[in-house]
TORKOL-4160 file (C-alpha; in steps of 0.2 Angstrom, whole numbers, padded with zeros to 4 digits, m for minus):
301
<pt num="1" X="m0185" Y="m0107" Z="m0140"/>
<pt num="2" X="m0184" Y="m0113" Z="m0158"/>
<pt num="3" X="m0200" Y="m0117" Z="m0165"/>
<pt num="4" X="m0195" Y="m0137" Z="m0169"/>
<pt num="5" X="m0193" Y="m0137" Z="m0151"/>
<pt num="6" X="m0204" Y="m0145" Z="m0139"/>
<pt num="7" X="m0203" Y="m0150" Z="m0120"/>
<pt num="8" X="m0204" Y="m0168" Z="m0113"/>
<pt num="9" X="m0218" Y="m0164" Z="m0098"/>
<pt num="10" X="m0211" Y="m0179" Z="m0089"/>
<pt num="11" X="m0200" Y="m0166" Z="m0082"/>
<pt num="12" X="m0205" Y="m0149" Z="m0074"/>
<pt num="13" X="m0187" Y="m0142" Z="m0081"/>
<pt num="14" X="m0190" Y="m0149" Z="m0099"/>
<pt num="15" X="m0177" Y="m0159" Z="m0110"/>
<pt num="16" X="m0176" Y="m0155" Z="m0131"/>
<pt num="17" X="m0186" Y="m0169" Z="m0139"/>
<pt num="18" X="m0188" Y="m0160" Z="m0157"/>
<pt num="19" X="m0171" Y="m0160" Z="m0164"/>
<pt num="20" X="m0158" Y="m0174" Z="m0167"/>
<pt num="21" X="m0142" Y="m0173" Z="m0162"/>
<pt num="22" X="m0133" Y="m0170" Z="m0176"/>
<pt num="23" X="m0147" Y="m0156" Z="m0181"/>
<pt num="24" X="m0142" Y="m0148" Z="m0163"/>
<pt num="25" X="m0124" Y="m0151" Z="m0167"/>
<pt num="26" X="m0125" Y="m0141" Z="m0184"/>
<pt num="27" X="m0134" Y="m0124" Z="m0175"/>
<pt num="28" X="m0121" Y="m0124" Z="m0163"/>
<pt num="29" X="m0108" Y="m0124" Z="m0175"/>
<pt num="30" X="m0117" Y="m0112" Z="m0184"/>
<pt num="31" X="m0121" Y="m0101" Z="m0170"/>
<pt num="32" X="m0102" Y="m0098" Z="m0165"/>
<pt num="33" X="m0095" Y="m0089" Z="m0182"/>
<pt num="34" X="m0105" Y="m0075" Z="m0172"/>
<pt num="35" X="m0094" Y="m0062" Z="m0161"/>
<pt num="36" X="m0087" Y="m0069" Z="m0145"/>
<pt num="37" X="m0099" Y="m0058" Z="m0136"/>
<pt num="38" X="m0114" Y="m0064" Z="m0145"/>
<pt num="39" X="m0120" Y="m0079" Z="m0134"/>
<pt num="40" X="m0136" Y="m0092" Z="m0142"/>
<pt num="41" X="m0148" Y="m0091" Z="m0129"/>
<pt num="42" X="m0148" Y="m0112" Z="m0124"/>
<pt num="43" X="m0164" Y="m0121" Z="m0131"/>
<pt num="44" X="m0170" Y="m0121" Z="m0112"/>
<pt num="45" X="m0170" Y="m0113" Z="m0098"/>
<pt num="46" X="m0168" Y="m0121" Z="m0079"/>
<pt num="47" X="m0164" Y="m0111" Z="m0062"/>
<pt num="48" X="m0146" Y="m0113" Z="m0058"/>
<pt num="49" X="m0130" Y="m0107" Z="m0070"/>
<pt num="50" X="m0114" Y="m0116" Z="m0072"/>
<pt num="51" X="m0100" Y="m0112" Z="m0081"/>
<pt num="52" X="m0091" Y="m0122" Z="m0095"/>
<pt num="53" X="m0073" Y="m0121" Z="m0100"/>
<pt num="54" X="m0071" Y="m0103" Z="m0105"/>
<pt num="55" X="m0091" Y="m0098" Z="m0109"/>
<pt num="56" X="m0102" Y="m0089" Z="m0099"/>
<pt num="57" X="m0113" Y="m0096" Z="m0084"/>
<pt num="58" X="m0127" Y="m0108" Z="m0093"/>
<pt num="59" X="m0140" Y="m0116" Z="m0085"/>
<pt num="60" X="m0143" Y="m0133" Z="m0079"/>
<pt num="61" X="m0158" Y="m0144" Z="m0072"/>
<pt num="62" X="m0165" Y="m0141" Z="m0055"/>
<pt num="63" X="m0163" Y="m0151" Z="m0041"/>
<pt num="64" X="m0170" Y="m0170" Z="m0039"/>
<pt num="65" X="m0186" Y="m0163" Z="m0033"/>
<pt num="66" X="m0189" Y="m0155" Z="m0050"/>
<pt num="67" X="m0184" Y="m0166" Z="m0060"/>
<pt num="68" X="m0186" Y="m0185" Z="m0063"/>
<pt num="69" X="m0168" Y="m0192" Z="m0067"/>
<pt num="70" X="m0162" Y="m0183" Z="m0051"/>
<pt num="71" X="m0146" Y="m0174" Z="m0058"/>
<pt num="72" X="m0138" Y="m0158" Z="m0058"/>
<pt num="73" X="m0130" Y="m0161" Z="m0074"/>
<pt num="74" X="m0133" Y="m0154" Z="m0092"/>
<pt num="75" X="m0143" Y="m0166" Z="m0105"/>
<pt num="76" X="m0127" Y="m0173" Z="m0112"/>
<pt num="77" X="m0133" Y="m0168" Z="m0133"/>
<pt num="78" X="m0131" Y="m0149" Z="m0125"/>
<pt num="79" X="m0117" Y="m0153" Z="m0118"/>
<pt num="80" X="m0107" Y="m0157" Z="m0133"/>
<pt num="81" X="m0115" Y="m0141" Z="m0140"/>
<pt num="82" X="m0108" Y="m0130" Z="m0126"/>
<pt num="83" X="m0092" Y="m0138" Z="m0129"/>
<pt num="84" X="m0091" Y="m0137" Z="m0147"/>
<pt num="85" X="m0095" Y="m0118" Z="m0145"/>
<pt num="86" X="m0081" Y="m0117" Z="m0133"/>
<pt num="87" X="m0067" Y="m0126" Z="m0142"/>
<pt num="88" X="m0072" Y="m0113" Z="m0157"/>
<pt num="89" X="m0070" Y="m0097" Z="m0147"/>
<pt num="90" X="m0055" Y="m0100" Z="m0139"/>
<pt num="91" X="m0044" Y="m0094" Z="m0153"/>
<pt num="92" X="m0055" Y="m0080" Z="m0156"/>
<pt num="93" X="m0054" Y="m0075" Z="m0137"/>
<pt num="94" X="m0036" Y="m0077" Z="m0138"/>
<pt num="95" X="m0033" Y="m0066" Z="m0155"/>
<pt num="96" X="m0043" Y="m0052" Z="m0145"/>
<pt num="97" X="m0033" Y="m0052" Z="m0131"/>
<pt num="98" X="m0017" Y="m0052" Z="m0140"/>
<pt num="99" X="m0022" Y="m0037" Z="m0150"/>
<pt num="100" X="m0030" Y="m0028" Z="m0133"/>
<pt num="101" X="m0012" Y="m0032" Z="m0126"/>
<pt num="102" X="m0002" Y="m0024" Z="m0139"/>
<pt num="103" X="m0014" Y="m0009" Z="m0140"/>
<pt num="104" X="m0012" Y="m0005" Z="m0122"/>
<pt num="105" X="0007" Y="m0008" Z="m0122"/>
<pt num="106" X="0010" Y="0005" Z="m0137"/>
<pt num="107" X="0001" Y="0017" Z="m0128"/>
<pt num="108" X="0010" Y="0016" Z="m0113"/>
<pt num="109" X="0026" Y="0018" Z="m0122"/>
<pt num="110" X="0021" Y="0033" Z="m0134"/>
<pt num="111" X="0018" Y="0044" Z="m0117"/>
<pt num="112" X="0031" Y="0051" Z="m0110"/>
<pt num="113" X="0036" Y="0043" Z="m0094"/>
<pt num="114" X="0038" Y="0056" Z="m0079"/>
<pt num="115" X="0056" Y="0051" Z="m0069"/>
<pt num="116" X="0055" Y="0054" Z="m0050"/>
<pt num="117" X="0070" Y="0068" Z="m0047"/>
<pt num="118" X="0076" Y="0061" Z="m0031"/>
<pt num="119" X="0089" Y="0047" Z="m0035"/>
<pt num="120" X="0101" Y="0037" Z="m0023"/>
<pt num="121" X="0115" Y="0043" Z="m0031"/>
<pt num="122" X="0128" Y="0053" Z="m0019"/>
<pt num="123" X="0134" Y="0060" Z="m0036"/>
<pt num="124" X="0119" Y="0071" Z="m0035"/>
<pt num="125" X="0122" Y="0078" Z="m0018"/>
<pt num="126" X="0130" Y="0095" Z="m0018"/>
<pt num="127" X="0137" Y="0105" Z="m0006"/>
<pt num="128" X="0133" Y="0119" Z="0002"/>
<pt num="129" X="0122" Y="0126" Z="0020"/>
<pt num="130" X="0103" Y="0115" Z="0020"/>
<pt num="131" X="0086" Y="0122" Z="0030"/>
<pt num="132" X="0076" Y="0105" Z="0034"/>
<pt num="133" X="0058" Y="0105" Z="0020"/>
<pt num="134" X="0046" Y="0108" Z="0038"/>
<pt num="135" X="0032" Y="0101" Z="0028"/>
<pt num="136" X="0039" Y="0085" Z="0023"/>
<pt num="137" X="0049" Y="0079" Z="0038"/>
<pt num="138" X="0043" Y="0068" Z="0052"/>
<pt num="139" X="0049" Y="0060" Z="0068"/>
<pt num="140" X="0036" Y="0042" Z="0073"/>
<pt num="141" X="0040" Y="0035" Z="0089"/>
<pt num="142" X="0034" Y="0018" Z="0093"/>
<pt num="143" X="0032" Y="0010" Z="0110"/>
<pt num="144" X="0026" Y="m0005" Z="0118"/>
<pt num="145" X="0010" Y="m0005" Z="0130"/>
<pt num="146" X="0008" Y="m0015" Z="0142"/>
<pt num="147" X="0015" Y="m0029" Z="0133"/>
<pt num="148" X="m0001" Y="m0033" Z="0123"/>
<pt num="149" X="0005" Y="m0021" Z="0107"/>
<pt num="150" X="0016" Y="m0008" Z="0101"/>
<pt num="151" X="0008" Y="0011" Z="0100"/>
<pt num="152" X="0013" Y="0024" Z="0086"/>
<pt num="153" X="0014" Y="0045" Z="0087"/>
<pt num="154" X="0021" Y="0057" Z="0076"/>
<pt num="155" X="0030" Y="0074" Z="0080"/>
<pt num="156" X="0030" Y="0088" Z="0063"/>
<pt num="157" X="0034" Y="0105" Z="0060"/>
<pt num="158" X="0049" Y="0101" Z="0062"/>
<pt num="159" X="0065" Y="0114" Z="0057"/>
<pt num="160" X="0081" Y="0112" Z="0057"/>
<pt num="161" X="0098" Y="0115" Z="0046"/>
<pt num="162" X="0113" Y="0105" Z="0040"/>
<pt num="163" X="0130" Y="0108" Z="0033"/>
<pt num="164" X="0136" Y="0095" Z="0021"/>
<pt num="165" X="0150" Y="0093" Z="0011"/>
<pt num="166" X="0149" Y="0077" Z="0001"/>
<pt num="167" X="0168" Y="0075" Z="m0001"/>
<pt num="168" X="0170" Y="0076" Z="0018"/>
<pt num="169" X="0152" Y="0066" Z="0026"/>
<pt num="170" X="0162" Y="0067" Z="0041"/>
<pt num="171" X="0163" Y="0083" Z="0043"/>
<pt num="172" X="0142" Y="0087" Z="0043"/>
<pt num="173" X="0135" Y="0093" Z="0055"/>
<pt num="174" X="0117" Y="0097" Z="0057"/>
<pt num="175" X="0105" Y="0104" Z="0072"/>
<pt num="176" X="0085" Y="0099" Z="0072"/>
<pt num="177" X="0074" Y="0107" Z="0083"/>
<pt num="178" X="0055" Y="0096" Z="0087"/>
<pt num="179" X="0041" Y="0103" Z="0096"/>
<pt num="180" X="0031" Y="0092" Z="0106"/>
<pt num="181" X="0017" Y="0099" Z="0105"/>
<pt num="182" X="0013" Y="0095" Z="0088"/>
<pt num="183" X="0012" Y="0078" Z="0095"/>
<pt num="184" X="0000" Y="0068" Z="0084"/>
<pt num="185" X="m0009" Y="0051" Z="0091"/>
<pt num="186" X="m0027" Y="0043" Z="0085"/>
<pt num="187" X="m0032" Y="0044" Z="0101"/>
<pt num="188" X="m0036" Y="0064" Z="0108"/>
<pt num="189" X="m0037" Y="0056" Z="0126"/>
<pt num="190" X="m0020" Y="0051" Z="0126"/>
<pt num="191" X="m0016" Y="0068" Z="0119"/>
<pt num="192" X="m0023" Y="0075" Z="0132"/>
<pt num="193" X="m0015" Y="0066" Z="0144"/>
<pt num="194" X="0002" Y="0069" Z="0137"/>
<pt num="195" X="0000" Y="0087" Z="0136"/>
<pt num="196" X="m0009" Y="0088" Z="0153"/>
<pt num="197" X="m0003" Y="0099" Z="0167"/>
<pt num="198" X="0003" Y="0088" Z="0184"/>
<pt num="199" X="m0012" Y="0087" Z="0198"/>
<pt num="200" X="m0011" Y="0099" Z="0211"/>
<pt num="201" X="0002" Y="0109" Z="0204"/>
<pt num="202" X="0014" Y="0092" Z="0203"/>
<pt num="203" X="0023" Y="0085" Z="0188"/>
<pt num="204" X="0015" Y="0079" Z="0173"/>
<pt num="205" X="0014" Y="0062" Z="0169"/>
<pt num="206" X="0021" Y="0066" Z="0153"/>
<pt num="207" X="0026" Y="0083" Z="0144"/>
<pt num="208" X="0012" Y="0095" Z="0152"/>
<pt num="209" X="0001" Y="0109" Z="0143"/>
<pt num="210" X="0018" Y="0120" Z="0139"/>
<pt num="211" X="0034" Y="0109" Z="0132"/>
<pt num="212" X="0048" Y="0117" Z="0125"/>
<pt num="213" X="0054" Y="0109" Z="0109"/>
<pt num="214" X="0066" Y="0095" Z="0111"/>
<pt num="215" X="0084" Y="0097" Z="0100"/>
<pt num="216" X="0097" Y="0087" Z="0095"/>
<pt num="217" X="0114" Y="0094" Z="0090"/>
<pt num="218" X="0126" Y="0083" Z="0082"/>
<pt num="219" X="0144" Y="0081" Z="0087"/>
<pt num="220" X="0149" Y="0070" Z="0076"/>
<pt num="221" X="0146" Y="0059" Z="0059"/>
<pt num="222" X="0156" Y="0043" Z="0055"/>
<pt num="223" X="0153" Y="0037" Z="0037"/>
<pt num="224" X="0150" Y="0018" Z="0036"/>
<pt num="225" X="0148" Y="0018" Z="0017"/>
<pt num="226" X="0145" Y="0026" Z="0000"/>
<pt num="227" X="0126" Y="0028" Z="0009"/>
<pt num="228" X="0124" Y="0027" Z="0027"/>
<pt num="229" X="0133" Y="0034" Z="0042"/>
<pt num="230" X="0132" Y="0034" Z="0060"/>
<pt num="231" X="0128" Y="0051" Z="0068"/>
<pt num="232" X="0130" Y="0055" Z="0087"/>
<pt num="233" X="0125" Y="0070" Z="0097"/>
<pt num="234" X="0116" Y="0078" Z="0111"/>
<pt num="235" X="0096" Y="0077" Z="0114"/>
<pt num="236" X="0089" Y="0089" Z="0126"/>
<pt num="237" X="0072" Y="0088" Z="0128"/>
<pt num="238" X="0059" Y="0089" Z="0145"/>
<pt num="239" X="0072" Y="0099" Z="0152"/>
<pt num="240" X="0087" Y="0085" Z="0153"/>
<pt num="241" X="0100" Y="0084" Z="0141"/>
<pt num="242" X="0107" Y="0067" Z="0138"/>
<pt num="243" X="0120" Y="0057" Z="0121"/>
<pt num="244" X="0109" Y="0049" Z="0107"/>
<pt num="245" X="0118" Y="0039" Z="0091"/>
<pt num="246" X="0104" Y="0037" Z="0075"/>
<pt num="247" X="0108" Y="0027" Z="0060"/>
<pt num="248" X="0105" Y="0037" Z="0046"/>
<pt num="249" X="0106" Y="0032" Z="0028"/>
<pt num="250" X="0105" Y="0044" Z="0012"/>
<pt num="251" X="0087" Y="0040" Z="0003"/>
<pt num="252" X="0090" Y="0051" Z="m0012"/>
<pt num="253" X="0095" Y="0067" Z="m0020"/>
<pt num="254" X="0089" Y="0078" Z="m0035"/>
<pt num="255" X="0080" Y="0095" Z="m0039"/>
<pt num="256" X="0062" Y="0096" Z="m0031"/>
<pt num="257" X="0051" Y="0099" Z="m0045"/>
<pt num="258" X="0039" Y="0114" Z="m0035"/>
<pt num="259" X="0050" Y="0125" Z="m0029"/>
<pt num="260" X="0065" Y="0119" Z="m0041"/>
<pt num="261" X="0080" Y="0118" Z="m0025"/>
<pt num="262" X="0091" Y="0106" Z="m0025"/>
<pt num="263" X="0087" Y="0093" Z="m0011"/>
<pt num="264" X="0093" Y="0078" Z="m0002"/>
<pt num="265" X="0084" Y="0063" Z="0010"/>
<pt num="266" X="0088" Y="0055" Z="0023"/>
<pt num="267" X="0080" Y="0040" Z="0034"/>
<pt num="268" X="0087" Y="0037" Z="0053"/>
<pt num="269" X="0082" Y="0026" Z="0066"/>
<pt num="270" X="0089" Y="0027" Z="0086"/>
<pt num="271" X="0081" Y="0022" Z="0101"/>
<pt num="272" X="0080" Y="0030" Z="0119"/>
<pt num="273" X="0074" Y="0026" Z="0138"/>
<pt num="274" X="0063" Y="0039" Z="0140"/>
<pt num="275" X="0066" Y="0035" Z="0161"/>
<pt num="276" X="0083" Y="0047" Z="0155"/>
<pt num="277" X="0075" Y="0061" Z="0150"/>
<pt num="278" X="0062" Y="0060" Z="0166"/>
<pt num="279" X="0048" Y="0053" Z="0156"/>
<pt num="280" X="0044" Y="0037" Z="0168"/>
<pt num="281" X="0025" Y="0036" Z="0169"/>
<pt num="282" X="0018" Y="0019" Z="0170"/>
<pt num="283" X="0039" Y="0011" Z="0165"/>
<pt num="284" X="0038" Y="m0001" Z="0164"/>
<pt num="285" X="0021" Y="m0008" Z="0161"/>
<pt num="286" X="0022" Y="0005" Z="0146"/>
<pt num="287" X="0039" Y="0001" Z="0141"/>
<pt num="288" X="0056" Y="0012" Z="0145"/>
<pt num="289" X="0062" Y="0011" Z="0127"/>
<pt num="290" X="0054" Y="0021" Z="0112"/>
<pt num="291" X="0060" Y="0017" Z="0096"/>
<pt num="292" X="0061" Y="0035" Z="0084"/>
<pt num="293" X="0062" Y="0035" Z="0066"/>
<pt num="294" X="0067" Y="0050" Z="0058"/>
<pt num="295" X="0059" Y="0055" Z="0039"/>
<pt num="296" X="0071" Y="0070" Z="0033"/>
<pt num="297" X="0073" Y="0082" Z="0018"/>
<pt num="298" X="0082" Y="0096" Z="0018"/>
<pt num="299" X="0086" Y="0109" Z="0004"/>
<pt num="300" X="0100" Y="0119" Z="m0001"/>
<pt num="301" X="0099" Y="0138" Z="0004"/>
């Protein structure tokens, strides 16, 4: 507090008696040729910050109880200082953050910019004999419980291998194989229950402690344009064989950076009634249908 300062002791947060107006006026436009970071500590101090235009929380009186005009307002002399100090650091403020801006813009563009090497470009695609990338393919199923929500599991490990030729799509054929027991789900209970042997020696509610994988052979692939096509073929899996058609669309092609083989995507969506393949435990308060999307990548041998 400046020494010409005193406090009026009519009111236990104080108001600035010693200088004029105009005398306050002048320190604040003084004060504010300082850096924008450089705030004036306020002549006095109360409890409770507010903030002002652009400046930094200030303080104003305590409540009525504290104070005999019974506002929460600023003395209006301080005020106008606040204000002043505020319209003078605006172009300030503004000239920094222009020169921030174009600082962090000219650094971005003088590093190089990695591209990402898969494109959607069927251009890329090249033919030839692919083994499915086991580590970065994945089969989610989805299926509704009980009517309340939908549930989520994942199958991995997953191999396969394709035949493409992208001057004939029609002529691809491809054959995927999914163990079931990589079966991922949040919960280990429901793990355990679809893995768990039948009681007494019965069937299992769902796959039991020893699956054999489930595979799906395609028969046929019709092109519906330059990047999907519908593909039809034969799944067998818990020991039933039955037709399944999946949608699949082409999700990018390009060299894999690690191990430098040429690769190519794929995306697919089908769905199924699990009742078809034997699977009818609690159908269908846990519904018949399971929707299956299909995460592929496979890589030329």
């Amino acid at each position: 507090m400046d020494a010409d300062t005193t406090l009026d002791s009519s009111c236990a947060c104080g108001t600035v008696t010693g200088l004029s107006a105009t005398q306050r006026g002048s320190k604040a436009i003084a004060s504010s040729t300082l850096a924008a970071t450089a705030r004036p500590s306020p002549p006095f101090r109360c409890l409770t910050p507010i903030a002002i235009g652009n400046l930094a929380p200030r303080w104003f009186h305590r409540p009525a109880d504290s104070c005999d005009d019974g506002t929460r307002k600023l003395h209006k002399p301080l005020q106008d200082e606040y204000q002043q100090e505020a319209n003078l650091n605006k172009p300030i403020l503004a000239l920094a953050l222009a020169a921030g801006s174009t600082l962090a813009l000219t650094g971005i563009s003088a590093q190089e910019q990695p591209q990402v090497p898969g494109v959607v470009d069927p251009a890329r695609v090249t033919a030839g004999n692919y083994t499915l990338d086991a580590s970065h393919t994945l089969v989610s199923w989805q299926v509704g419980h009980f009517g309340f929500n939908d549930y989520f599991g994942l199958f991995g490990q997953i191999e396969g291998t394709m035949t493409l030729d992208p001057a004939d799509i029609e002529a691809t054929e491809f054959d995927i194989t999914v163990p079931i027991t990589s079966v991922s789900v949040p919960s280990d209970g429901l793990r355990d229950h679809l893995l768990r042997p039948g009681k007494d020696g019965g069937a299992p509610d769902f796959f039991g402690p020893e699956p054999a994988p489930a595979q799906f052979t395609s028969t046929s692939v019709r092109k519906t344009s330059e990047t999907t096509a519908v593909a039809t073929g034969q799944l067998t899996m818990n020991g039933k064989t039955g037709p399944l058609t999946m949608l699949v669309e082409f999700s990018g092609a390009g060299e894999n950076p690690m191990n430098k083989k040429q690769t190519v995507g794929f995306h697919a969506r089908a769905q199924i009634d699990r009742t078809d393949w034997g699977i009818d435990y609690a159908a269908p308060l846990v519904d018949n249908m399971v929707d299956l999307e299909i995460s592929a990548a496979f890589e030329r041998d």
